[in-house]
C-alpha positions in Angstrom: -39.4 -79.5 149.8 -39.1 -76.3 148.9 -35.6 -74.4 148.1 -34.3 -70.8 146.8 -31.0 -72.1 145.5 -30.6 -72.8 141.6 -30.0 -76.6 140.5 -26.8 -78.0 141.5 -25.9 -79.6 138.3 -24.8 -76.8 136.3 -22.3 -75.5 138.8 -21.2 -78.5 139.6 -20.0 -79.5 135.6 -18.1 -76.6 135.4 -16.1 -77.2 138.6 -15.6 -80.8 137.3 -14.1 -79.9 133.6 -12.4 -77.4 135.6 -10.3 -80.3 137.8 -10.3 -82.5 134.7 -10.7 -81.0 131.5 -9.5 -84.3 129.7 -13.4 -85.3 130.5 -14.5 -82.6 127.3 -13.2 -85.7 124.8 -16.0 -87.7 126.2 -18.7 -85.7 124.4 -19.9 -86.4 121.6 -23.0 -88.2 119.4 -22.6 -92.0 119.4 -24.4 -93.4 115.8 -23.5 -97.1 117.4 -26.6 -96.4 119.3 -28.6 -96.3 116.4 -27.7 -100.0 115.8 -28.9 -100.7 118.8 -32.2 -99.6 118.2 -32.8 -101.3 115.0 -31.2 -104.0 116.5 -33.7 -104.2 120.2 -36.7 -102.9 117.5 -36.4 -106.0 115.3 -36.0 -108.2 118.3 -39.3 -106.6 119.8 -41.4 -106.7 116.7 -40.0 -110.1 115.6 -41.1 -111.5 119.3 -44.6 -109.9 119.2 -45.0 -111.7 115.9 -43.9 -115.2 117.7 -45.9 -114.6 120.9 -49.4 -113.2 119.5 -50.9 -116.9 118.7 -49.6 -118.1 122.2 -52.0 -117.9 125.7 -51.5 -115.2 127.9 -49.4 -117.5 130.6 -46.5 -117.7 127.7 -46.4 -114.5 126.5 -47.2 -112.1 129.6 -44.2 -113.8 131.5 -42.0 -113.2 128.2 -43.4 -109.4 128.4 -42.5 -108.9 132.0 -39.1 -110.0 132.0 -37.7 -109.7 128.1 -40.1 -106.8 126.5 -40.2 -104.8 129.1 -36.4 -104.8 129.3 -36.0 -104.4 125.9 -38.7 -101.6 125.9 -37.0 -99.7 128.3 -33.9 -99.7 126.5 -35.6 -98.5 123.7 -36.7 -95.5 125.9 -33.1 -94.7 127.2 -32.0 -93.9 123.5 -34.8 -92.2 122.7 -33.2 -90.7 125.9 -30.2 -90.4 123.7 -31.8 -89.0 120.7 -33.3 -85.8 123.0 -29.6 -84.6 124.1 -28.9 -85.2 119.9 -26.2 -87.9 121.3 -26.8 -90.5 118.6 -26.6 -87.8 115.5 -24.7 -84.8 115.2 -27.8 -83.6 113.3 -31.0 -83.1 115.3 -33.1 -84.5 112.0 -31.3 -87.5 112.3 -31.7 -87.7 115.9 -35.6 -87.3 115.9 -35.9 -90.2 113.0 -33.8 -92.6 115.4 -36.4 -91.3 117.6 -39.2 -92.3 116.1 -38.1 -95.9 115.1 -37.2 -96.7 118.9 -40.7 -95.6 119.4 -42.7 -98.2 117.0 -42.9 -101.2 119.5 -43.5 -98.7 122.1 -47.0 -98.5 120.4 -47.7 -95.3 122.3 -46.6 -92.2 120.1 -44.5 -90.6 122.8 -41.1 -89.9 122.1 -41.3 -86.6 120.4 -43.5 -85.5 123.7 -40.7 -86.9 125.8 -37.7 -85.5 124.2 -39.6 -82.6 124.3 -40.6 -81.9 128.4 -37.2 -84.1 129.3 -35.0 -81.2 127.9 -37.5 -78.8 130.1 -36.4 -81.1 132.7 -32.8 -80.4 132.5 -33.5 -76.6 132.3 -36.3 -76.0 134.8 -34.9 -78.8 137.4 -37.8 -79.0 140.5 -39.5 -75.9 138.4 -43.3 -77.4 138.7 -44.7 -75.3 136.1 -42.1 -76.8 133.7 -41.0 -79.6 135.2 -43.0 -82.9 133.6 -40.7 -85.1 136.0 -42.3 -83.8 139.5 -45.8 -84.8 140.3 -48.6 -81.9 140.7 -49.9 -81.0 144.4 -53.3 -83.0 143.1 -51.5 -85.9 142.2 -49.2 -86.3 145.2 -52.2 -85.8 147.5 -54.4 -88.7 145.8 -51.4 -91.4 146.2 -50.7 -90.1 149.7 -49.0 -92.4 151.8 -50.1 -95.7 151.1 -48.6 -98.4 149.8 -51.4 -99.6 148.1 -51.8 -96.3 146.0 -48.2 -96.2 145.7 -48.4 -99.5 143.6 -51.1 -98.3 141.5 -49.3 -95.1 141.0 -46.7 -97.1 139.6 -48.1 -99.8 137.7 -50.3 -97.2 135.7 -47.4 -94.6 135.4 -47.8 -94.8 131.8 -50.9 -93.3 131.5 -49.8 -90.7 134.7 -47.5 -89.3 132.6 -48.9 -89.1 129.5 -52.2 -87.7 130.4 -51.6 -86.1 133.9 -48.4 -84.2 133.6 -49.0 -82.3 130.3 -52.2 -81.1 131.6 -50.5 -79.2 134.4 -47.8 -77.8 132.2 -50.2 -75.5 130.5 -47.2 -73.0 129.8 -46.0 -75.6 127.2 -48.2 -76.4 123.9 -48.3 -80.4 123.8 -49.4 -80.8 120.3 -46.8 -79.3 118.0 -45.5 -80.3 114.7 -43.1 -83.2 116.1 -46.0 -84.4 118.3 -48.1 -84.8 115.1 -45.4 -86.7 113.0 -44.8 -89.0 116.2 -48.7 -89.8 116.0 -48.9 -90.1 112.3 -45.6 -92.3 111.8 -46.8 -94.4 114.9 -50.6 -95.0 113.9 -49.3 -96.0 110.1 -46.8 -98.5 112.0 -49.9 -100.1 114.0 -51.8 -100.4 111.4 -49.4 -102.0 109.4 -48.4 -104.4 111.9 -52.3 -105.4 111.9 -52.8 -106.0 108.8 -49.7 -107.9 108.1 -50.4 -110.1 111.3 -53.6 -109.2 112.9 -54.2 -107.7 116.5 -52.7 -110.6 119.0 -48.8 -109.2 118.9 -50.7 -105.7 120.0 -51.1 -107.9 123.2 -47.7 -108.6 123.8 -46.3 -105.1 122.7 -49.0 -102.8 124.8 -47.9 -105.0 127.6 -44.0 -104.5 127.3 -45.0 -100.9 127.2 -46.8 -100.1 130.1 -44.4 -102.6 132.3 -41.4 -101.1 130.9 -42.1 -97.7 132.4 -44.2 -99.4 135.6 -44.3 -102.2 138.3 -40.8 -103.3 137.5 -37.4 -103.1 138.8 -36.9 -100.9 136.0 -39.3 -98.6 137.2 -37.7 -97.7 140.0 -35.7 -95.7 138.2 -38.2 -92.9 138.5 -38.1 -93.0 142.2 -33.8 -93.1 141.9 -33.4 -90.5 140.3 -34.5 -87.3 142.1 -37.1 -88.3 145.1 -34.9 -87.2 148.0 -32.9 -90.1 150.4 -30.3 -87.8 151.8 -30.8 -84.1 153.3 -29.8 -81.6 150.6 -29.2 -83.9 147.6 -31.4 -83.8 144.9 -30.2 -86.1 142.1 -28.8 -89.5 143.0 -27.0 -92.4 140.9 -27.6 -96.4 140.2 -24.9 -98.0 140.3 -26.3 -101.2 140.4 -25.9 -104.4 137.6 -29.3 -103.4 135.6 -26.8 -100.8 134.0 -25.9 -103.3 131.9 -29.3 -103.7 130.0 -30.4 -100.0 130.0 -27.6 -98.1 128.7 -26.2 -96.8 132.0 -28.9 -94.8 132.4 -28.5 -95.1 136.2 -25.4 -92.9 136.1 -27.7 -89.9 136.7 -25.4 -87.3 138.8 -23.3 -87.9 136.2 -25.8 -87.1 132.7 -27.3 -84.1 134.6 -23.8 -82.7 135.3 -22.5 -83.6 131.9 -25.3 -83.6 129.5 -23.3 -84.2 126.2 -21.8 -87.3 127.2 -23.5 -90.1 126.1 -24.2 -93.5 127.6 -21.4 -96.1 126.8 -19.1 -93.0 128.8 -21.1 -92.0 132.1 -19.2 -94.7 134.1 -16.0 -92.8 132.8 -16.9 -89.4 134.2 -17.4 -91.0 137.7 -14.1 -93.0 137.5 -11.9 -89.6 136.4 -13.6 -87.2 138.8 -14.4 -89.9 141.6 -13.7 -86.7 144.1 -17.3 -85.2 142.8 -19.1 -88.6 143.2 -17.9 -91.0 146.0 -19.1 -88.5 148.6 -22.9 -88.6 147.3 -25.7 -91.0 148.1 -26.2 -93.4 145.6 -28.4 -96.8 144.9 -26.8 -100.2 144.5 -30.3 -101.7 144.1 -33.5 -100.8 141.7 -35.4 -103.5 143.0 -34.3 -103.0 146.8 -35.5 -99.2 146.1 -38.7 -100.2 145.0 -39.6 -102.1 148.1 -38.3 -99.4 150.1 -40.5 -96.7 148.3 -43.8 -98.8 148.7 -43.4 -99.7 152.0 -41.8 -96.1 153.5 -44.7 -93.9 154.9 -42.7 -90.9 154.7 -41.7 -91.6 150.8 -44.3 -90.1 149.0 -44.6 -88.2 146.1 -43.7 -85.0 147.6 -39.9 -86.0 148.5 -38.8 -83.7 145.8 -36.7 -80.6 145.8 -39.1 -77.8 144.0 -38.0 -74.4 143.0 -39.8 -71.3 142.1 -39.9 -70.6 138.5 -36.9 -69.1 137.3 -38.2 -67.8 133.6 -40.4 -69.6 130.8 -38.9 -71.7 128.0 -37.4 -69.4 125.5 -37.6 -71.5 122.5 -38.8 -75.3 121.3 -36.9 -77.7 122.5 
């Protein structure tokens, strides 16, 4: 769907802490949220440890339902750490980083926190845009549910090998990229040799559901695939908020980027004028079944924009 107009999100912010300024004391780094990650990176290590010597009908359940929960926590404060809303440093922010990242076994936050903040500049920008699938990739899911649900399920390795490829105006290996590799591969390794390769089993799978087939997943089809003419970013509201850091308050983080998790559900309740008239989602897994089984959801319900300048510095 293509458009001409800017993003709505920028616009739309300064209207809101122009009717309620009080909203500006919501800003502000969080370091509670580093607890939480050593607390929900313990908790995943600890339970890889307990579940490698079990069979695969124990501990795949346990990964589905727990580790991928947990996992996908992890990656909404790495979430955090991008918008530096855990640290008021940035060094600080990319070390929580990389410690949410060690049960994630895949060394990608730095690459994350790196095209998410292209995200929030180039909103529906392909050429900078690592959230929007590529022409190539929208055409080989199509409109079949089948595809849909492989789409999904291996949406881990879609967009860590698919989407940098096509963003050729942005280097992926860079300094941060190399540390995340570096830190990560000791931290495997360490973990084998301490306890062998059977919690790899458990982790790798927490991973790729985390970010897949899941009712979590769904979040990737919430947040900007289009459901109402006109609107391009739409909220969760639903009770999975509860274990994922309000990351379903979307409208709400793209309008307000400096305001961290714990206070999203406040900027909807004091500018409820902004919000209540816009589409929202009260259900990740009812979304899910809807996406698959939808003929006209495909991977090109997106709002795209021309490019409107390259990225000016690192992010």
């Amino acid at each position: 769907m293509q458009v001409d107009y800017a993003e709505p999100h920028l616009a739309r912010g300064r209207r809101i802490l122009a009717a309620h300024p009080e909203l500006r004391a919501l800003a502000g780094p969080r370091a509670l949220s580093a607890v939480w990650i050593v607390v929900l990176v313990s908790a995943q290590i600890a339970m890889a440890v307990a579940l490698g010597p079990q069979s695969w009908h124990i501990w795949l359940p346990v990964a589905y339902i727990i580790g991928a929960t947990i996992d996908h926590a992890l990656w909404v404060l790495i979430h955090e750490c991008a918008h530096n809303l855990i640290f008021g440093a940035r060094l600080g922010n990319r070390a929580a980083a990389l410690t949410a990242n060690l049960p994630l076994v895949f060394p990608a936050a730095m690459s994350f926190c790196k095209y998410h903040l292209l995200h929030h500049r180039h909103l529906g920008e392909i050429e900078l845009d690592a959230d929007l699938a590529g022409p190539v990739e929208a055409r080989m899911v199509g409109r079949s549910s089948i595809l849909k649900t492989v789409w999904l399920a291996a949406f881990v390795l879609v967009v860590g090998t698919l989407r940098p490829r096509r963003l050729t105006r942005v280097p992926f290996v860079d300094r941060w990229t190399t540390i995340n590799l570096l830190v990560q591969a000791a931290a495997v390794v360490a973990l084998v040799w301490w306890f062998g390769w059977a919690p790899l089993k458990y982790l790798v799978a927490s991973s790729i559901l985390a970010i897949g087939f899941h009712p979590l997943g769904a979040r990737w089809i919430q947040e900007h695939y289009v459901f109402a003419p006109g609107q391009e970013t739409y909220s969760y509201y639903g009770p999975l908020n509860r274990v994922s850091f309000n990351v379903g308050y979307h409208n709400e983080h793209h309008d307000l980027v400096t305001v961290p998790w714990s206070n999203l559900p406040r900027v909807r309740a004091g500018a409820p004028e902004f919000y209540d008239t816009l589409r929202s989602h009260g259900s990740w897994t009812g979304l899910l079944v809807a996406f698959l089984r939808d003929r006209d959801m495909t991977l090109f319900s997106r709002i795209i924009r021309p490019l409107r300048g390259e990225p000016t510095r690192e992010p």
